[in-house]
C-alpha positions as CSV (number, residue, x, y, z in Angstrom):
1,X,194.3,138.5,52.7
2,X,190.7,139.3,51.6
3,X,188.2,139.0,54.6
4,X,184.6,139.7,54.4
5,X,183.1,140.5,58.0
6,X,179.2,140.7,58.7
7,X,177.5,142.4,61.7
8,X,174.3,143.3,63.2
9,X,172.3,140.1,63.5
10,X,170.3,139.3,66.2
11,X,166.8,138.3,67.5
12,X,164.2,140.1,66.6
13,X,160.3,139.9,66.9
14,X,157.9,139.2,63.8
15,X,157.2,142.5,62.4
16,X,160.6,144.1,63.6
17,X,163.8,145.3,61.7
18,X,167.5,144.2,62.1
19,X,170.3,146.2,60.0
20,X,173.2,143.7,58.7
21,X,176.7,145.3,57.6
22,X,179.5,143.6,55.1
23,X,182.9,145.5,55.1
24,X,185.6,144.0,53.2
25,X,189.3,144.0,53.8
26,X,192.3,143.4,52.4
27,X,191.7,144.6,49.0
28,X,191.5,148.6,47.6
29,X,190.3,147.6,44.4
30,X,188.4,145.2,42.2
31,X,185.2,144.8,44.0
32,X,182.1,143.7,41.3
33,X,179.4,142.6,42.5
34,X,178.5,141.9,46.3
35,X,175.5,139.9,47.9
36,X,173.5,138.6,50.5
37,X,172.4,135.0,50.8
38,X,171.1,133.2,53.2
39,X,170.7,129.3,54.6
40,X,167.6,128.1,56.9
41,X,168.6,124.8,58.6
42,X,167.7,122.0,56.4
43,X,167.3,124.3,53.3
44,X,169.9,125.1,50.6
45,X,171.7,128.6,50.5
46,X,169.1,131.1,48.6
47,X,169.9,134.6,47.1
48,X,168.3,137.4,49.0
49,X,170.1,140.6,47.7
50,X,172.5,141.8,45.4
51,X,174.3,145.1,44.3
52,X,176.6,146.0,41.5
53,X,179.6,148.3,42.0
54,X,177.6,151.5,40.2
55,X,174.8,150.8,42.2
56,X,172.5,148.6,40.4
57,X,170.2,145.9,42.8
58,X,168.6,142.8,42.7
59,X,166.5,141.2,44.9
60,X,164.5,137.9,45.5
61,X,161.0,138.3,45.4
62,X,160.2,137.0,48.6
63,X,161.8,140.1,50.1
64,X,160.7,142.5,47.7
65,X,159.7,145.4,49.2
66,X,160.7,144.5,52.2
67,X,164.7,144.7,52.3
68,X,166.7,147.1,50.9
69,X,170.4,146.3,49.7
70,X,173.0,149.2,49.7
71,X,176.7,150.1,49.7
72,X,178.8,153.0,50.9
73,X,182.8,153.3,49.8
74,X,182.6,150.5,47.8
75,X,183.6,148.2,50.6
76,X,180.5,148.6,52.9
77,X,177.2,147.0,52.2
78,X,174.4,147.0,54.1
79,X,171.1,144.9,54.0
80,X,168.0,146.6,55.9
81,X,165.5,144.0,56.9
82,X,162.0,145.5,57.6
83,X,158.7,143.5,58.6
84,X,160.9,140.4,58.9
85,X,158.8,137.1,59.4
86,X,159.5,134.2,61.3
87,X,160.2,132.2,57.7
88,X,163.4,134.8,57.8
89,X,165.0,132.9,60.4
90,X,168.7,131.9,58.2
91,X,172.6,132.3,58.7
92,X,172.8,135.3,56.2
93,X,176.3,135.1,54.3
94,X,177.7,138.1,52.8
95,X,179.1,137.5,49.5
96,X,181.8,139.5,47.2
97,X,183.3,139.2,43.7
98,X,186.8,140.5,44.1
99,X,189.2,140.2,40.6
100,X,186.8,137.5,39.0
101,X,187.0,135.3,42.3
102,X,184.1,134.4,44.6
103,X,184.6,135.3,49.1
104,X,182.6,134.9,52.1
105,X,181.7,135.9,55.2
106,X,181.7,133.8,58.1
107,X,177.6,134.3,58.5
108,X,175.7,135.9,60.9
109,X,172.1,134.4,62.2
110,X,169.1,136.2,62.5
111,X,166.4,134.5,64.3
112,X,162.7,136.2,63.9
113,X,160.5,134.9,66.9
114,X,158.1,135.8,69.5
């Protein structure tokens, strides 16, 4: 069974970083594409990130410069959030194309406040 597991969010002050982790399990091969979304209460899900399996990225421009998307192994991706703002406050989903079919993560919510 294909899970997708995310890790490392938190509160964090404005300014600050917070490093979130994706591994997937269940499958060995077949992983595309994999991204981060996220979902502010009362807001629809948005893209934030994305990375190809050869490495290529993609980002929204509100975090531009800010984030960096990455991946180790294939099955690892990582999403480093630096001088995060209070309007970064979202559940951020981790998402994977596995064999042509779309998986979650359960979510994990990063609050930016003082």
């Amino acid at each position: 069974q294909v899970q997708l597991v995310e890790s490392g969010g938190g509160l964090v002050q404005p300014g600050g970083s917070l490093r979130l982790s994706c591994t997937v399990s269940g499958v060995i091969f077949g992983i595309d594409v994999m991204a981060w979304y996220r979902q502010a209460p009362g807001k629809e899900r948005e893209l934030v990130a994305s990375i190809s399996s050869g490495g290529s990225t993609n980002y929204a421009n509100f975090v531009k410069g800010r984030f960096t998307v990455s991946r180790e192994n294939v099955k690892n991706m990582y999403l480093q959030m630096n001088i995060l703002k209070p309007e970064d406050t979202a559940v951020y989903y981790c998402n994977a194309i596995i064999n042509l079919r779309a998986y979650w993560g359960q979510g994990t919510q990063v609050t930016v406040s003082s």
